[in-house]
C-alpha positions in Angstrom: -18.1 44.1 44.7 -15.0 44.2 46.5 -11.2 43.8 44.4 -8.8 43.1 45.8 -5.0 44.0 44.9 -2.0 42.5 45.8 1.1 44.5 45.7 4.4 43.0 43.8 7.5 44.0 45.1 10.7 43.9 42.3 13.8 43.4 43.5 16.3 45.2 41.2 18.7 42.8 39.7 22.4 43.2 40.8 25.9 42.9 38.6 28.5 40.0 39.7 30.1 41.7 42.7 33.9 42.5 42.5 35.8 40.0 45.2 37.1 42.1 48.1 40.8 41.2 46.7 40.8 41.5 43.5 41.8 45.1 42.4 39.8 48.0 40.9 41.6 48.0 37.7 42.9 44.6 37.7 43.6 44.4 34.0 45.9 47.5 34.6 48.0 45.5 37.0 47.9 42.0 34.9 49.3 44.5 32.4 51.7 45.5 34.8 53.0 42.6 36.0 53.0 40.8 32.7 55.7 43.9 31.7 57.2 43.4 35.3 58.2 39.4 34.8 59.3 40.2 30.8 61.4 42.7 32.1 62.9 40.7 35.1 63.1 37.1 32.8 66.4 37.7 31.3 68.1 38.8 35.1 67.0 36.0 36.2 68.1 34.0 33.4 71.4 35.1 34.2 71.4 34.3 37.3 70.7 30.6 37.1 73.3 30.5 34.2 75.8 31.9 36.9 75.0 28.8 39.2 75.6 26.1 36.9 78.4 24.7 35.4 79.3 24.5 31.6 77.4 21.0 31.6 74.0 21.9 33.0 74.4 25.2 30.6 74.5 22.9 27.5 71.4 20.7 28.5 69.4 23.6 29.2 68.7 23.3 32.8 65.6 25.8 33.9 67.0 26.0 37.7 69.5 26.6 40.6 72.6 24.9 39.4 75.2 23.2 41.7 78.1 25.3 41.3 76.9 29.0 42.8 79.6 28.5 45.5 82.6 27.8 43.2 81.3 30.1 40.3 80.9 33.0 43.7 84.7 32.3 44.3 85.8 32.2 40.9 84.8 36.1 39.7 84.6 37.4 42.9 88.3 36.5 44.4 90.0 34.5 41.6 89.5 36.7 38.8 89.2 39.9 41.3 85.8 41.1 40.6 85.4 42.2 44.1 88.6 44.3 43.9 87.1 45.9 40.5 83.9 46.9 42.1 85.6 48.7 45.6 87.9 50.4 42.8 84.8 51.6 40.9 82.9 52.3 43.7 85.7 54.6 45.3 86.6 56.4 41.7 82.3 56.5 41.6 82.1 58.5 44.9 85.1 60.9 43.9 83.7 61.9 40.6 80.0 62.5 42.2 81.0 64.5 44.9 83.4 66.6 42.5 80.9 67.1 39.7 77.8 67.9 42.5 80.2 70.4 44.1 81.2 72.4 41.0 77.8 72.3 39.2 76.6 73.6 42.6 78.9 76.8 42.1 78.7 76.8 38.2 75.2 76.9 39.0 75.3 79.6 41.5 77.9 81.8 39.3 75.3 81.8 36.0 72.2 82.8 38.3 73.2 84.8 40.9 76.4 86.6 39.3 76.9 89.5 36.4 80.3 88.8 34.4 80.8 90.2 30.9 80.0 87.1 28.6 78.0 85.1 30.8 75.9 83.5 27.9 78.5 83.4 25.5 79.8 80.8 28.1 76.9 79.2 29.7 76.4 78.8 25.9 79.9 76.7 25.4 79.2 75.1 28.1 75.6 73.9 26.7 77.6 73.1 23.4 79.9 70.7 25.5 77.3 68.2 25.9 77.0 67.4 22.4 80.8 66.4 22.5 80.6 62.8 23.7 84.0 61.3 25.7 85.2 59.2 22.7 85.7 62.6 20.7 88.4 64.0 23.2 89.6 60.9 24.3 92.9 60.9 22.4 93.3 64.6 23.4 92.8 63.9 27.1 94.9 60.0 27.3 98.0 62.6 25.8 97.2 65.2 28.6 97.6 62.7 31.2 100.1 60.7 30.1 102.3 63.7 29.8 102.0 64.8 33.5 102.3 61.2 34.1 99.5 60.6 36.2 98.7 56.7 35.0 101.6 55.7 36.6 102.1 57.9 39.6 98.5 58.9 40.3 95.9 56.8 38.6 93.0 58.3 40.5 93.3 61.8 39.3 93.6 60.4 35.6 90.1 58.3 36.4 88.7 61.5 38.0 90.0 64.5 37.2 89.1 64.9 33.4 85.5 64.0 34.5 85.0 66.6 37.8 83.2 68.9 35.0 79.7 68.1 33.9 77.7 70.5 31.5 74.7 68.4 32.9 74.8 69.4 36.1 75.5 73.0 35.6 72.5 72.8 33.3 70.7 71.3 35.8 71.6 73.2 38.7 71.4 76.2 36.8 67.4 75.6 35.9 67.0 74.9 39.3 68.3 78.1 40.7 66.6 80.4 38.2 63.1 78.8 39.7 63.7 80.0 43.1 62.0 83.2 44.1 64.7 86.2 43.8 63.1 87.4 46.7 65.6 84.5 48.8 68.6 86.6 47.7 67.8 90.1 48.0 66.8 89.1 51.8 70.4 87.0 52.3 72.0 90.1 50.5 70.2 92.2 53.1 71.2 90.3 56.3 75.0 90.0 55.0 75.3 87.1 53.6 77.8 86.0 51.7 77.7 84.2 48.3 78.8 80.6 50.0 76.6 81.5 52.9 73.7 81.9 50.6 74.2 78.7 49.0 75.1 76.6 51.6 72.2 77.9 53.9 69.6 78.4 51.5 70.3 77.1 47.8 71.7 73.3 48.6 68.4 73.1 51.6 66.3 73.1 48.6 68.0 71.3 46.3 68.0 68.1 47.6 66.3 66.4 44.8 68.4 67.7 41.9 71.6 67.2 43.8 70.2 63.4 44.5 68.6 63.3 40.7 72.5 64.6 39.7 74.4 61.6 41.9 72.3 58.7 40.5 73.0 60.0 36.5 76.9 60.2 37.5 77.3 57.1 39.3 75.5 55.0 37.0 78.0 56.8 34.3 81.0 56.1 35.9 79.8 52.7 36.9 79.5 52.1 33.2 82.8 53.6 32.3 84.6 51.5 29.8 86.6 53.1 27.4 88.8 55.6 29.5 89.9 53.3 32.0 90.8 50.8 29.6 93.0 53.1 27.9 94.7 55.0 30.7 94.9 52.3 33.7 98.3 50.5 33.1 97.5 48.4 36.7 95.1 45.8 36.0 95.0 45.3 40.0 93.0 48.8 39.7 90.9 48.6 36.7 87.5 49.1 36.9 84.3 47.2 37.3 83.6 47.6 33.0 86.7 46.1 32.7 87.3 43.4 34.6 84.0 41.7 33.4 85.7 41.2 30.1 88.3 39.2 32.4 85.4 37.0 33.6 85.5 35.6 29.2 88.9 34.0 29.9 91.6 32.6 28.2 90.7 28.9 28.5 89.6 26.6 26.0 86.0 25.9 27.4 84.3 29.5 28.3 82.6 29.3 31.5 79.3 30.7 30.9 78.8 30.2 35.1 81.1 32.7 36.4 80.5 35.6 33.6 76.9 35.5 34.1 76.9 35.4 37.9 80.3 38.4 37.4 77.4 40.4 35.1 74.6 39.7 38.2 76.8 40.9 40.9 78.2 44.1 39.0 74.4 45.6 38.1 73.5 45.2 42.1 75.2 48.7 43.3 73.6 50.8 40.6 70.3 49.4 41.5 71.4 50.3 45.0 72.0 53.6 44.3 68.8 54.2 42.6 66.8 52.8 44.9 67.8 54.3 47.9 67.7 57.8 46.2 64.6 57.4 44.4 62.6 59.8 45.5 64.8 62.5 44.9 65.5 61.1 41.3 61.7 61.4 40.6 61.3 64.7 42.1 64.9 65.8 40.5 63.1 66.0 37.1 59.3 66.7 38.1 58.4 63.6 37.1 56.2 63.0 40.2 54.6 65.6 42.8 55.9 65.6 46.3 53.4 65.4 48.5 
């Protein structure tokens, strides 16, 4: 008796395949992107407040208003916004470049140099930083109004009291101490000099912390409110801060079109800034790897 057998073949069943575009992790960038819009809703908000006019404000139009042109006009050249930003930009770039250049040699001097008391002092200047500007600023508006510098020379009373930073010689100085000693004993070796040393060697490798240092100070003096409405007497060279509050008016009627669209064009520069030195911000702290 012959049997015969017939062989079944099973075919394993397979899971829904993932469509080609759809992400690995695409909850992770839903997530992402739901936080991305929230965060972005109220700029934008702004921004169509700042083209409309007082009208399509009250009858809560969702849109492009009819009025970005004349609203444009109004803060940038009627009330001066545009002069407030070039002032703020130019008293921006002085202060950065100051405080980057002495936290550089600050830096340098509590690394690289023996002095009697160097802690006691790297100490006070640690202590500094828990001294915010409002404390001194009565001390510091009767310093400069007494070598008359509002009057005669209102940049150095917008920059000079600020060219200090205990943040960047903190910074700077953490970053030096990481460096290999070896760099210095072979630049002491070959002759070179302490400015030599850093300007050859030290600032090379700091790139990140020096771009990490620029993007902290120019978003500070960018937000700088209090000092320059005490000690600027010239309201043709207030700052940025300032002349936003000039955007409210006098008038009767607020016009909510102008402020909002004043308050849009003013937060474009800092984003500027930090996008353009990103990377080095990032790397600056050691919050990302560079690769």
């Amino acid at each position: 008796m012959t049997t015969i057998t017939q062989e079944v073949t099973v075919t394993p069943t397979r899971k829904a395949s993932r469509p080609a575009w759809l992400p690995k992790r695409w909850y992770t960038h839903l997530i992402l992107w739901i936080a991305c819009f929230l965060l972005g809703l109220p700029l934008l908000y702004s921004f169509m407040i700042g083209t409309q006019n007082n009208a399509e404000v009250y009858t809560y139009k969702f849109g492009i208003g009819s009025t970005l042109q004349d609203n444009l006009v109004n803060a940038l050249i009627t009330r001066n916004l545009g002069q407030f930003m070039l002032n703020t930009i130019l008293v921006a770039f002085i202060i950065t470049v100051g405080k980057t250049i002495l936290s550089l040699l600050s830096g340098l001097a509590f690394v690289y140099f023996r002095f009697p008391g160097k802690w006691i002092v790297y100490d006070f200047v640690l202590l500094t930083l828990m001294m915010p500007t409002e404390v001194l600023i009565i001390a510091l508006s009767r310093l400069v109004v007494q070598l008359d510098w509002p009057k005669n020379a209102y940049l150095l009373a917008l920059t000079v009291p600020f060219l200090a930073s205990a943040t960047g010689t903190f910074l700077f100085r953490q970053h030096f101490a990481n460096i290999p000693a070896e760099l210095s004993e072979a630049a002491q070796l070959d002759g070179a000099t302490p400015l030599q040393f850093l300007f050859q060697i030290l600032i090379p490798v700091s790139w990140n912390t020096i771009g990490a240092l620029a993007v902290i100070q120019f978003v500070y003096v960018w937000n700088m409110y209090l000092w320059p409405r005490i000690i600027v007497q010239d309201n043709s060279r207030q700052l940025i801060q300032v002349g936003l509050s000039t955007l409210v008016g006098t008038d009767t009627a607020m016009q909510f079109g102008p402020m909002m669209l004043g308050a849009v064009i003013a937060s474009v520069p800092p984003v500027i800034v930090f996008v353009l030195l990103q990377k080095q911000f990032m790397s600056g702290f050691a919050l990302t790897r560079d690769k």
